[in-house]
Chimera marker file (.cmm) of the C-alpha trace (Angstrom):
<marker_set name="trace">
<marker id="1" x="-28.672" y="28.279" z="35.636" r="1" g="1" b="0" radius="0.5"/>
<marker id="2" x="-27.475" y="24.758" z="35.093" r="1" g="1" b="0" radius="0.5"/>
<marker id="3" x="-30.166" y="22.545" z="33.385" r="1" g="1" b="0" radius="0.5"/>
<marker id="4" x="-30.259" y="19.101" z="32.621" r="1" g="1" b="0" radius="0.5"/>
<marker id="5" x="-31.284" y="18.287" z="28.914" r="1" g="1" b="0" radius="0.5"/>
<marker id="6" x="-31.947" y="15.089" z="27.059" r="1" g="1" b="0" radius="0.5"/>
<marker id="7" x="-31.936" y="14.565" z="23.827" r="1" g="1" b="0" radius="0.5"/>
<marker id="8" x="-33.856" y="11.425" z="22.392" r="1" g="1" b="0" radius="0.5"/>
<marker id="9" x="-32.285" y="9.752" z="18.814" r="1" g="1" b="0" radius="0.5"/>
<marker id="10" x="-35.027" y="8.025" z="17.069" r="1" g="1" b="0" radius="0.5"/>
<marker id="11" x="-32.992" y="6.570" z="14.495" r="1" g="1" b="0" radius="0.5"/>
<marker id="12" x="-30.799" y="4.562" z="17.040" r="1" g="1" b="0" radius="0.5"/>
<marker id="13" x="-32.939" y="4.547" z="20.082" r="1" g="1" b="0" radius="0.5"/>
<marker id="14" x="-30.252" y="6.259" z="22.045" r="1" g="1" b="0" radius="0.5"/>
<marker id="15" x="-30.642" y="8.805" z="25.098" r="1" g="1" b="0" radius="0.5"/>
<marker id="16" x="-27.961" y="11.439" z="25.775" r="1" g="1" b="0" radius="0.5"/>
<marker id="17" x="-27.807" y="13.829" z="29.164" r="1" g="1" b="0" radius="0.5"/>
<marker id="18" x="-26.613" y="17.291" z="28.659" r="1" g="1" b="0" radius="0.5"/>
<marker id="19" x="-25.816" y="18.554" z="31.841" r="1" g="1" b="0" radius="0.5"/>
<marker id="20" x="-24.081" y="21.203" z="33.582" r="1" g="1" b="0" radius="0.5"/>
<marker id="21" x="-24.129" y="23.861" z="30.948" r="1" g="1" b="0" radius="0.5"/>
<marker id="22" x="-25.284" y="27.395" z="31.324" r="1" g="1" b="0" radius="0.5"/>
<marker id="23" x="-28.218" y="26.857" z="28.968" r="1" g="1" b="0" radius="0.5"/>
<marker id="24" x="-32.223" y="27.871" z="29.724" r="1" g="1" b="0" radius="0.5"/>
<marker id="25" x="-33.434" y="25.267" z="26.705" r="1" g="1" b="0" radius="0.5"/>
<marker id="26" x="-32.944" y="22.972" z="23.777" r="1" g="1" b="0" radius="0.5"/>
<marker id="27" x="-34.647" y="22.404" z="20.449" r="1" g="1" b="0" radius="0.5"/>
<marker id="28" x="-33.656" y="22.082" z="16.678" r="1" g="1" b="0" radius="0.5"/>
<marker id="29" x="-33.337" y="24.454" z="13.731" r="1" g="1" b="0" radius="0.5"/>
<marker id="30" x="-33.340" y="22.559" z="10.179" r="1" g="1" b="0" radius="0.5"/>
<marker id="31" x="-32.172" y="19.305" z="11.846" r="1" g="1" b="0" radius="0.5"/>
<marker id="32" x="-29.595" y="20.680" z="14.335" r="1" g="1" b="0" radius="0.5"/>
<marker id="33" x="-29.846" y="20.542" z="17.603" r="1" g="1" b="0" radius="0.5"/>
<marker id="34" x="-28.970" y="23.939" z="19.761" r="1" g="1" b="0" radius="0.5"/>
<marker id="35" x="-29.187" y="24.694" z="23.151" r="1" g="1" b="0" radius="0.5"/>
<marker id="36" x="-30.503" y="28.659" z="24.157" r="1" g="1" b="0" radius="0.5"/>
<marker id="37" x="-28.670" y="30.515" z="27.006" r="1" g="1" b="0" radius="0.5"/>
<marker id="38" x="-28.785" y="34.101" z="27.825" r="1" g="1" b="0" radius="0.5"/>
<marker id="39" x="-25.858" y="34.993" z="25.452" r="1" g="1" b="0" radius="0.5"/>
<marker id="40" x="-27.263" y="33.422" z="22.518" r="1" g="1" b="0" radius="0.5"/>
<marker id="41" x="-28.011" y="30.264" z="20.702" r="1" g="1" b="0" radius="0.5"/>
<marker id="42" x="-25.352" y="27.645" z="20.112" r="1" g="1" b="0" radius="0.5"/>
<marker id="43" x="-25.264" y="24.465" z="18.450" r="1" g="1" b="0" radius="0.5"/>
<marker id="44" x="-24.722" y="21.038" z="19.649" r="1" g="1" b="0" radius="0.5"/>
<marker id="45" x="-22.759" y="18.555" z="17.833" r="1" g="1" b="0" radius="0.5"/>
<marker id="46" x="-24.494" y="15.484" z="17.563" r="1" g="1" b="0" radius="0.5"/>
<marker id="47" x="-23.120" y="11.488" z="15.949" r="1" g="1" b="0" radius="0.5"/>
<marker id="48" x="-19.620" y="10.299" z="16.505" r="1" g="1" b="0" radius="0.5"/>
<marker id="49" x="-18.229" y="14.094" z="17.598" r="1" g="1" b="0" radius="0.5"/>
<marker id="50" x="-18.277" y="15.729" z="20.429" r="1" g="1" b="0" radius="0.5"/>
<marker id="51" x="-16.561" y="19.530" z="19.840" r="1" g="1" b="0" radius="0.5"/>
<marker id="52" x="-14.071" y="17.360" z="16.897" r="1" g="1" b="0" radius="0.5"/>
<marker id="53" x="-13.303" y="14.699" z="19.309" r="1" g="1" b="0" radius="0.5"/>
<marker id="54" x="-14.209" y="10.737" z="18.428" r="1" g="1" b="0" radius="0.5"/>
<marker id="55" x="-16.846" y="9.521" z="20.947" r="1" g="1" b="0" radius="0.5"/>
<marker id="56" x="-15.404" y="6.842" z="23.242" r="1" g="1" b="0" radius="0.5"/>
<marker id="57" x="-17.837" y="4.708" z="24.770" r="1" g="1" b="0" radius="0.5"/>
<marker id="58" x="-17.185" y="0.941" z="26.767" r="1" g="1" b="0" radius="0.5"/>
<marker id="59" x="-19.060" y="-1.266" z="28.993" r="1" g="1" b="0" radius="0.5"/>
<marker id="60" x="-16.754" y="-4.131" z="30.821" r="1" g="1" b="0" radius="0.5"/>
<marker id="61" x="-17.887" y="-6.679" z="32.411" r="1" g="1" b="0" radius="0.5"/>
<marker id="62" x="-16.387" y="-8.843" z="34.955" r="1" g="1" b="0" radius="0.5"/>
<marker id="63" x="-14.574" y="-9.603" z="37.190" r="1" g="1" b="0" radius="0.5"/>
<marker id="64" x="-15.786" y="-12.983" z="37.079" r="1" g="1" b="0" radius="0.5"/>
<marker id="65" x="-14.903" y="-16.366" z="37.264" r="1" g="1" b="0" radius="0.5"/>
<marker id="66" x="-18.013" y="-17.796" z="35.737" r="1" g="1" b="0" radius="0.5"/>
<marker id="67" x="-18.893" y="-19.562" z="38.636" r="1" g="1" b="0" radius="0.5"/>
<marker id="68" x="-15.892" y="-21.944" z="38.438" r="1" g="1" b="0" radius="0.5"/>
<marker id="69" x="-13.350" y="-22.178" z="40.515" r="1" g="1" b="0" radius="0.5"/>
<marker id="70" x="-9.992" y="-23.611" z="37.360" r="1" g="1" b="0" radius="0.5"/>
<marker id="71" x="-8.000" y="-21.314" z="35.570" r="1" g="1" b="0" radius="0.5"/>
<marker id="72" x="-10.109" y="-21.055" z="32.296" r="1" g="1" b="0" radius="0.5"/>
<marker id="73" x="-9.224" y="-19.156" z="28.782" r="1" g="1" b="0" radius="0.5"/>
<marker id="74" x="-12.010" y="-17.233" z="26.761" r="1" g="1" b="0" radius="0.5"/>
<marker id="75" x="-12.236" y="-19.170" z="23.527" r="1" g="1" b="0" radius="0.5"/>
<marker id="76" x="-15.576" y="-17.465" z="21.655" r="1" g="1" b="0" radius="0.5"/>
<marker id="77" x="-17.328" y="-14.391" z="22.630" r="1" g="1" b="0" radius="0.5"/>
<marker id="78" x="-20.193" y="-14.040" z="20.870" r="1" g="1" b="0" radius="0.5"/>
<marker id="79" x="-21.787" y="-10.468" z="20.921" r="1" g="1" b="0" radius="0.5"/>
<marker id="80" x="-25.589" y="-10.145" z="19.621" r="1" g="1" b="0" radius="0.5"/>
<marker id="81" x="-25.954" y="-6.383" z="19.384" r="1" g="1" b="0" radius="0.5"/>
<marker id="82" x="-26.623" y="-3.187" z="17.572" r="1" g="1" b="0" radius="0.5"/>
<marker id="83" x="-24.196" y="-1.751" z="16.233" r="1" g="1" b="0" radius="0.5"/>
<marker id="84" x="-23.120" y="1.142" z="13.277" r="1" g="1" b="0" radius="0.5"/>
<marker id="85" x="-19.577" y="0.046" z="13.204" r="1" g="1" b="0" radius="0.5"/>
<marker id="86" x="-16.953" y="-2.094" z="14.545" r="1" g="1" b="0" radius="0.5"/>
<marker id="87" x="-16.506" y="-3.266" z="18.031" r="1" g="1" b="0" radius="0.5"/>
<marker id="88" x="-13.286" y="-3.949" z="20.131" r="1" g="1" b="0" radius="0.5"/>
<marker id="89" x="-13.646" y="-6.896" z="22.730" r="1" g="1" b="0" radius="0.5"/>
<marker id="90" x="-10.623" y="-6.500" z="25.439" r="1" g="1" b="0" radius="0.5"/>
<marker id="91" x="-10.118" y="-9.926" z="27.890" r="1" g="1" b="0" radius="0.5"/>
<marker id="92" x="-8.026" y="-9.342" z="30.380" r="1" g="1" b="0" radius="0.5"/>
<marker id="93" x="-7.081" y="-12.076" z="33.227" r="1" g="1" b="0" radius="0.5"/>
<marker id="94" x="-6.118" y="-11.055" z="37.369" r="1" g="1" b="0" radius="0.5"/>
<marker id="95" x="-2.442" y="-11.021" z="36.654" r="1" g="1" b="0" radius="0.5"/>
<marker id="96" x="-2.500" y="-7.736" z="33.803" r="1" g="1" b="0" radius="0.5"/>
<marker id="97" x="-2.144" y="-10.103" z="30.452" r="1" g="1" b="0" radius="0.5"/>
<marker id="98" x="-4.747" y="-9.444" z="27.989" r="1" g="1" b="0" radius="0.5"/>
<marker id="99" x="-5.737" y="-9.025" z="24.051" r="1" g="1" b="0" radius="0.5"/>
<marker id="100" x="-8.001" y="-7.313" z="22.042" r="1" g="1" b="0" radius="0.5"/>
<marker id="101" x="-9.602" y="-8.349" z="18.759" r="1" g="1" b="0" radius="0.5"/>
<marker id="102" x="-12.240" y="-6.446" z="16.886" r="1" g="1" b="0" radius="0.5"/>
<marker id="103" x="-15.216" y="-7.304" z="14.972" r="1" g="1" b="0" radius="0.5"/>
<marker id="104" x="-17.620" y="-5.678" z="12.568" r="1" g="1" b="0" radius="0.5"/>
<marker id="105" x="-21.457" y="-5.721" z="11.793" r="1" g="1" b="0" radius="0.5"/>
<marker id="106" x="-22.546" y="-6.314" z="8.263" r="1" g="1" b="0" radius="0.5"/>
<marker id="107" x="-25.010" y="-4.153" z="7.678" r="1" g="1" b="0" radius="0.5"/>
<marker id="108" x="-24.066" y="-0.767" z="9.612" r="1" g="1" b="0" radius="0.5"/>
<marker id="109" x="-27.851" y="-0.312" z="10.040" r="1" g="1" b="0" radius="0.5"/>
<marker id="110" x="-28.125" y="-0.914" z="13.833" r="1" g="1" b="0" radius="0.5"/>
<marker id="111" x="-29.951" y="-4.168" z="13.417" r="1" g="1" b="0" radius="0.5"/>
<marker id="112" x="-29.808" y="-7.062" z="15.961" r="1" g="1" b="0" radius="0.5"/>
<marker id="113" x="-26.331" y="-8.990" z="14.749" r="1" g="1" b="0" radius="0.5"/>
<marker id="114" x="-23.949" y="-11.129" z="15.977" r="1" g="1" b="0" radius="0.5"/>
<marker id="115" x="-20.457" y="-10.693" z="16.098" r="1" g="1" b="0" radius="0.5"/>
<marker id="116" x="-17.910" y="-13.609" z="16.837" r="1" g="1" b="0" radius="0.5"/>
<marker id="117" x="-14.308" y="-13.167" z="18.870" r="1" g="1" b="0" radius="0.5"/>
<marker id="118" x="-12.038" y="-15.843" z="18.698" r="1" g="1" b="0" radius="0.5"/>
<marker id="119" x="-9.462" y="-16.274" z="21.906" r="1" g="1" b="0" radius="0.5"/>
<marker id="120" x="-6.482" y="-16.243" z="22.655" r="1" g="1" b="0" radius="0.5"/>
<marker id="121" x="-4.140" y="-18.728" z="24.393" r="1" g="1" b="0" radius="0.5"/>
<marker id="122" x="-2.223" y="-16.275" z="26.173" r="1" g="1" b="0" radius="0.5"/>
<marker id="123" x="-4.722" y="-15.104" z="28.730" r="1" g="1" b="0" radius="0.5"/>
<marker id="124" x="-5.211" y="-18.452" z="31.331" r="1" g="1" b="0" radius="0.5"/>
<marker id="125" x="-6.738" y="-16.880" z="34.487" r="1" g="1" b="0" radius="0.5"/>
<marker id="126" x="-9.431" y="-17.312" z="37.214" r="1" g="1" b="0" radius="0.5"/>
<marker id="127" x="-10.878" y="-14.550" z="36.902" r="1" g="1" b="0" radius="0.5"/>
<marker id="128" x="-11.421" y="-12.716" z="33.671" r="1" g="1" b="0" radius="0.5"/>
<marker id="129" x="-12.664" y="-9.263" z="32.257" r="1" g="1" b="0" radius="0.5"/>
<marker id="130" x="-14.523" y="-8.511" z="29.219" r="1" g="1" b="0" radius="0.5"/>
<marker id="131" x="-14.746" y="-5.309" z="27.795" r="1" g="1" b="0" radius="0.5"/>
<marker id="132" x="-16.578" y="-3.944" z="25.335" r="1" g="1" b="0" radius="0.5"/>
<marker id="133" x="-16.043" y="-0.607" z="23.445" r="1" g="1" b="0" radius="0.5"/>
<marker id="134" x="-16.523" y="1.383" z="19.933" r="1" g="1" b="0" radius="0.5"/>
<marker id="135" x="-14.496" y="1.947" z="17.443" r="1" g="1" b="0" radius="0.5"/>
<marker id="136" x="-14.098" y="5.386" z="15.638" r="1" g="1" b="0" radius="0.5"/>
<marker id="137" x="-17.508" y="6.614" z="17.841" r="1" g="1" b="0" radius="0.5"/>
<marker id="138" x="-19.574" y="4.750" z="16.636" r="1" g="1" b="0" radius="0.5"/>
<marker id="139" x="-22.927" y="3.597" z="18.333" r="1" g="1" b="0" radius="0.5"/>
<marker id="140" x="-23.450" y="0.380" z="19.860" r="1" g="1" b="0" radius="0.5"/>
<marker id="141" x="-26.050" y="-1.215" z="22.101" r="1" g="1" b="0" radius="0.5"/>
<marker id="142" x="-25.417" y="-5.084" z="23.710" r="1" g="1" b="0" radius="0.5"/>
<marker id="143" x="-28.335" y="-7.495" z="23.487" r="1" g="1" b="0" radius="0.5"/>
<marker id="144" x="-26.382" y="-10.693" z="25.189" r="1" g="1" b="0" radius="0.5"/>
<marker id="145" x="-22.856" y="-11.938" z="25.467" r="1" g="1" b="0" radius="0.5"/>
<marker id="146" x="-22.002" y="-15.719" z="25.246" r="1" g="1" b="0" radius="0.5"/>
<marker id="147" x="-18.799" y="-16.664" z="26.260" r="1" g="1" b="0" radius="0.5"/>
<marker id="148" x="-17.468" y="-20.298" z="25.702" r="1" g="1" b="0" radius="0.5"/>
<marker id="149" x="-14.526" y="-21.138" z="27.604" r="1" g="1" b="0" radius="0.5"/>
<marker id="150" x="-11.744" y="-24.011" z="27.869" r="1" g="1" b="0" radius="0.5"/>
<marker id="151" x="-11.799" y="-24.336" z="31.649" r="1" g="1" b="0" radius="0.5"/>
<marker id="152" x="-8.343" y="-26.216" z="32.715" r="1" g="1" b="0" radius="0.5"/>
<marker id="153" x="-8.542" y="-29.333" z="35.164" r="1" g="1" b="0" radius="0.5"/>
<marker id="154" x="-7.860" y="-28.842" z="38.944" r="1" g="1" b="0" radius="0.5"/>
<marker id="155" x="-3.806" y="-29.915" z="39.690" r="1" g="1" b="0" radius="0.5"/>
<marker id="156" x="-3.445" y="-31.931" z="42.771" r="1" g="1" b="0" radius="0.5"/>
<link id1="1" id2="2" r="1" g="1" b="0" radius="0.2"/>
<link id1="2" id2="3" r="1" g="1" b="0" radius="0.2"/>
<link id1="3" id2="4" r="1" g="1" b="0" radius="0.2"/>
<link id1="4" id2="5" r="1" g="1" b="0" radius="0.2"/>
<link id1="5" id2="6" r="1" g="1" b="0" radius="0.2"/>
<link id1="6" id2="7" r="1" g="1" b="0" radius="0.2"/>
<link id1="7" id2="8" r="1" g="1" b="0" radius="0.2"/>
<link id1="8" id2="9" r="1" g="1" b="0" radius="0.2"/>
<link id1="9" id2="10" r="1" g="1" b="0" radius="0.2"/>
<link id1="10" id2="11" r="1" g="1" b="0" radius="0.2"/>
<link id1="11" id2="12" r="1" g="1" b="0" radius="0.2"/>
<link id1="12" id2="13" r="1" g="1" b="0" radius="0.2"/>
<link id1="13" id2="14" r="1" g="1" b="0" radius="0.2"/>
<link id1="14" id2="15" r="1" g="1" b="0" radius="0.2"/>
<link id1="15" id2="16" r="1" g="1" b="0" radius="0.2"/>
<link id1="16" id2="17" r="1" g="1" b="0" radius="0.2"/>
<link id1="17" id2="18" r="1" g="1" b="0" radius="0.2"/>
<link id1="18" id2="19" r="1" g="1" b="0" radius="0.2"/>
<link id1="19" id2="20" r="1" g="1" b="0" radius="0.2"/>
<link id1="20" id2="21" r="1" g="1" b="0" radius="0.2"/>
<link id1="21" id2="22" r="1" g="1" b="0" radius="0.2"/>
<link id1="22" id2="23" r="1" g="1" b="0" radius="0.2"/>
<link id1="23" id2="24" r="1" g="1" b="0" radius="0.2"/>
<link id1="24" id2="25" r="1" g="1" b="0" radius="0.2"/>
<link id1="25" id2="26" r="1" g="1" b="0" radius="0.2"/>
<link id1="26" id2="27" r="1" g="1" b="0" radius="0.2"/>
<link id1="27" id2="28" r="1" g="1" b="0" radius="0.2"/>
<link id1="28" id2="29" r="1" g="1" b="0" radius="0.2"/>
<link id1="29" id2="30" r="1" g="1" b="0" radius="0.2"/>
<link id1="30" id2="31" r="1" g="1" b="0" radius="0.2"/>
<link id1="31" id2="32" r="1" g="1" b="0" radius="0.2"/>
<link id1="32" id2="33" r="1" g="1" b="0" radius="0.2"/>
<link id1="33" id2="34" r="1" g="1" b="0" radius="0.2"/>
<link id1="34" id2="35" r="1" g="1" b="0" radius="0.2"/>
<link id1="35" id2="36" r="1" g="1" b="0" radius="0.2"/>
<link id1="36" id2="37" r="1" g="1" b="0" radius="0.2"/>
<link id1="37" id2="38" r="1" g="1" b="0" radius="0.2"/>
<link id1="38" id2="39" r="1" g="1" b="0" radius="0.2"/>
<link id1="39" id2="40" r="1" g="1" b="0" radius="0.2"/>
<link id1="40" id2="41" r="1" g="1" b="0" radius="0.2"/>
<link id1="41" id2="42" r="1" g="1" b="0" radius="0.2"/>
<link id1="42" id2="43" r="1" g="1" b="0" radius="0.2"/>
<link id1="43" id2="44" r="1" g="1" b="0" radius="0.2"/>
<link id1="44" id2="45" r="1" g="1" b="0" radius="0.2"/>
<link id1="45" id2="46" r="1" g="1" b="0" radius="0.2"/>
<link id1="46" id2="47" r="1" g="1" b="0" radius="0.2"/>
<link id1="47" id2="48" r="1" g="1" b="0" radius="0.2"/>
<link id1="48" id2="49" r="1" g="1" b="0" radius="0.2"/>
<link id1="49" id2="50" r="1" g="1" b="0" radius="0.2"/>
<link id1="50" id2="51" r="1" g="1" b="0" radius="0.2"/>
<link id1="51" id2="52" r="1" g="1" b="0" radius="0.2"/>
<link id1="52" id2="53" r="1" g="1" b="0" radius="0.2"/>
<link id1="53" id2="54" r="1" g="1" b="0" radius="0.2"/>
<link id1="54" id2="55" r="1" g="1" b="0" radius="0.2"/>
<link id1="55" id2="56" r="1" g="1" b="0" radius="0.2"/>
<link id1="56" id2="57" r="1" g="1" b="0" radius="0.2"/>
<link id1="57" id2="58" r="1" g="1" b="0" radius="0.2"/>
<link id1="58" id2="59" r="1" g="1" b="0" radius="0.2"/>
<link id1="59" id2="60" r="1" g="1" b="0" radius="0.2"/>
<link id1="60" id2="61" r="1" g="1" b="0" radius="0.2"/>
<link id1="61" id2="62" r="1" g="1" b="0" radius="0.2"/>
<link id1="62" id2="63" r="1" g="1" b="0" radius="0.2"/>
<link id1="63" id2="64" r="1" g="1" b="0" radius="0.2"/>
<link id1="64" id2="65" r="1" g="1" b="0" radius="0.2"/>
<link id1="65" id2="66" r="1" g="1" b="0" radius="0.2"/>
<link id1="66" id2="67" r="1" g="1" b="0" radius="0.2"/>
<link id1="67" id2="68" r="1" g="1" b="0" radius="0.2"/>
<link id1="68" id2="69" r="1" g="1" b="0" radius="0.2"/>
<link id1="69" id2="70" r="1" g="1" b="0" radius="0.2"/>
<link id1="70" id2="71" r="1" g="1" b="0" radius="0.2"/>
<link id1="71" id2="72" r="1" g="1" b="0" radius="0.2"/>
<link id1="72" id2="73" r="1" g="1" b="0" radius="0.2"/>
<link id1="73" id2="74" r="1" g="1" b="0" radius="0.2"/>
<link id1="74" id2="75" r="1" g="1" b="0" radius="0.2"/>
<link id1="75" id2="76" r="1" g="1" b="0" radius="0.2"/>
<link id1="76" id2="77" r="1" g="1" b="0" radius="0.2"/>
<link id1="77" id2="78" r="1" g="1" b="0" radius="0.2"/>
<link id1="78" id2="79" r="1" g="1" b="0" radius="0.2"/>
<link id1="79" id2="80" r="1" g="1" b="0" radius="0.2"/>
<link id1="80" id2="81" r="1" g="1" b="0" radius="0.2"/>
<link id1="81" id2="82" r="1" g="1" b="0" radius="0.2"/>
<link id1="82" id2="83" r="1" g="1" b="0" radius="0.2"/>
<link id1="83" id2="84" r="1" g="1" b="0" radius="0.2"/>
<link id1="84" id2="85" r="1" g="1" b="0" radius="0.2"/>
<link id1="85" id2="86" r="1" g="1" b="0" radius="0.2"/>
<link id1="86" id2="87" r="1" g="1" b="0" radius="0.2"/>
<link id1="87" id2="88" r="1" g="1" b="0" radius="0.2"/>
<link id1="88" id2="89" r="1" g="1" b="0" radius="0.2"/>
<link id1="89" id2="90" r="1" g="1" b="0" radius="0.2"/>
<link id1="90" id2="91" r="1" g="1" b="0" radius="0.2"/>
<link id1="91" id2="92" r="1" g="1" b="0" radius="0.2"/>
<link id1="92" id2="93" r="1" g="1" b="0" radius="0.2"/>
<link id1="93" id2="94" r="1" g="1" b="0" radius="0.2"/>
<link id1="94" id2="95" r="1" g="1" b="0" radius="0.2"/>
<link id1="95" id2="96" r="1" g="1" b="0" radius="0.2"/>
<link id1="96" id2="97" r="1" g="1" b="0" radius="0.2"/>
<link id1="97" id2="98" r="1" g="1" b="0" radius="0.2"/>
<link id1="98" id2="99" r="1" g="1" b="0" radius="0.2"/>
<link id1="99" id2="100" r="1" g="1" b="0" radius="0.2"/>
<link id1="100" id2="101" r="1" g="1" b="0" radius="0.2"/>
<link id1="101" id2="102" r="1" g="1" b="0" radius="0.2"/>
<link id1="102" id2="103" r="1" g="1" b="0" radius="0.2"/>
<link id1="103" id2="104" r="1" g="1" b="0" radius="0.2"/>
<link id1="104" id2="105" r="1" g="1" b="0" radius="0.2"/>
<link id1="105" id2="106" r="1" g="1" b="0" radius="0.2"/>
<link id1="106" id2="107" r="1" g="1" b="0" radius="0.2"/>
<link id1="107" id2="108" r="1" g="1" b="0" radius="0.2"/>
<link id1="108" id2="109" r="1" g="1" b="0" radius="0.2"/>
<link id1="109" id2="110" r="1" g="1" b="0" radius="0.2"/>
<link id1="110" id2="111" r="1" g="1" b="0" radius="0.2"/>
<link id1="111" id2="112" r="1" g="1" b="0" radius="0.2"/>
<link id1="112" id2="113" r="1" g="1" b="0" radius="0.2"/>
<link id1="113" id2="114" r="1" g="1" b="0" radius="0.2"/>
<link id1="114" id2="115" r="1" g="1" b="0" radius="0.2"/>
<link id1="115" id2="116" r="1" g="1" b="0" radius="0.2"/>
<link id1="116" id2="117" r="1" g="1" b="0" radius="0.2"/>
<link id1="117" id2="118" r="1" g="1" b="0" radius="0.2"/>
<link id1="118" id2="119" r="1" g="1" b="0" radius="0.2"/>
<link id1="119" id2="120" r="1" g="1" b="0" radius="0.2"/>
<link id1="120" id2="121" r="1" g="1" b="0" radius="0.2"/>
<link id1="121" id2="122" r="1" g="1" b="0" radius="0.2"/>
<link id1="122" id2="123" r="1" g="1" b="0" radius="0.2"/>
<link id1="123" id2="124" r="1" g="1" b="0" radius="0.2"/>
<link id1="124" id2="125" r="1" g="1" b="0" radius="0.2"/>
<link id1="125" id2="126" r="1" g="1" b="0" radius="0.2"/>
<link id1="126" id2="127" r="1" g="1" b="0" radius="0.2"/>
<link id1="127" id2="128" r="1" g="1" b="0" radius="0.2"/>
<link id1="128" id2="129" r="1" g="1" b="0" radius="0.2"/>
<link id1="129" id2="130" r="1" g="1" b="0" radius="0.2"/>
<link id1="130" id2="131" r="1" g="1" b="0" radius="0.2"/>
<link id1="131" id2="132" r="1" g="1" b="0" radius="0.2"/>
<link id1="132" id2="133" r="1" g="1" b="0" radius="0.2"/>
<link id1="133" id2="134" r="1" g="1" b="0" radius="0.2"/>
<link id1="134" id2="135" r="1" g="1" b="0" radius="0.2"/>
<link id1="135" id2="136" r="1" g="1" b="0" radius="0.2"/>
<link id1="136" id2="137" r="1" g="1" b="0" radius="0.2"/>
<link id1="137" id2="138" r="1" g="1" b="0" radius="0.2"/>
<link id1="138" id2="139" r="1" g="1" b="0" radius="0.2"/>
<link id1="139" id2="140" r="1" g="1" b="0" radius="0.2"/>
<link id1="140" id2="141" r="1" g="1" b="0" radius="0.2"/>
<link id1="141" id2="142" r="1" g="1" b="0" radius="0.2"/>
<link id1="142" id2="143" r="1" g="1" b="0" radius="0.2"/>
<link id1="143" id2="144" r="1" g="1" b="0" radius="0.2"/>
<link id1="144" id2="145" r="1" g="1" b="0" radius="0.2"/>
<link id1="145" id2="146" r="1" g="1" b="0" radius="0.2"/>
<link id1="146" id2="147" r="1" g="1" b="0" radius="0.2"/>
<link id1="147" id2="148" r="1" g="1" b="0" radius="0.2"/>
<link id1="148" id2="149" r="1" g="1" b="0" radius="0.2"/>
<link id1="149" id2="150" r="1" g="1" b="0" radius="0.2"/>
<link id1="150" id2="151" r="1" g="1" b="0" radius="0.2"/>
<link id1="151" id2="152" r="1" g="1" b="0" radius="0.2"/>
<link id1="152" id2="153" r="1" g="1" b="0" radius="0.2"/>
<link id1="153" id2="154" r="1" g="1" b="0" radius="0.2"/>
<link id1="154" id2="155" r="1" g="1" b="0" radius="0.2"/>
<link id1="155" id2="156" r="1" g="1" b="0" radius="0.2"/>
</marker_set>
């Protein structure tokens, strides 16, 4: 039988979907969590792991052109989030240049922060991509992005 579990984190909010796995139920023993098949009881690795392996996780946005039409260059991205960790911002422009800068929370305690990205000159495009994604597994959740941009005059 394939069953579809979820498992609810109360310390960071977050929602994960087991599925697909020959298992008839989940629940914890002394602060693990373990699923129960016919062939015994097993236990699921919970945090940045999964089976050893660093969780990757991104969200991108884009593309988008920010409703103007001139080549433009991302100059500030400002990311209010949660966040246990650091964060790696990717911009990428329609013709395959892009960088990637990383920032870090303060705290590490999932509060609401902000974290600040500073451009760079070498991706001037119409349409750009942002990406967001964690570093070393750890867990993140976006509140709002605020880009500010240096948007190029129209050649004639």
């Amino acid at each position: 039988m394939n069953t579809i579990g979820l498992l609810y984190n109360t310390q960071n909010l977050a929602c994960t979907q087991i599925r697909n796995m020959d298992f008839c139920g989940l629940g914890t023993v002394d602060d693990n969590i373990v699923a129960v098949s016919d062939t015994g009881i097993y236990q699921l690795f919970t945090g940045e792991l999964d089976n050893g392996t660093i969780i990757t996780t991104k969200a991108t946005f884009g593309p988008t052109d920010f409703g103007v039409p001139n080549l433009k260059r991302a100059r500030i991205i400002d990311i209010s989030c949660r966040c246990t960790g650091t964060l790696s911002v990717t911009v990428s422009g329609e013709d395959g240049k892009s960088f990637t800068k990383t920032g870090t929370t303060r705290t590490y305690l999932y509060n609401p922060e902000n974290i600040r990205i500073f451009g760079d000159r070498n991706v001037l495009s119409r349409y750009l991509t942002i990406t967001v994604s964690n570093v070393d597994g750890c867990n993140f959740e976006i509140l709002e992005i605020s880009v500010t941009l240096a948007i190029m005059g129209l050649r004639k």
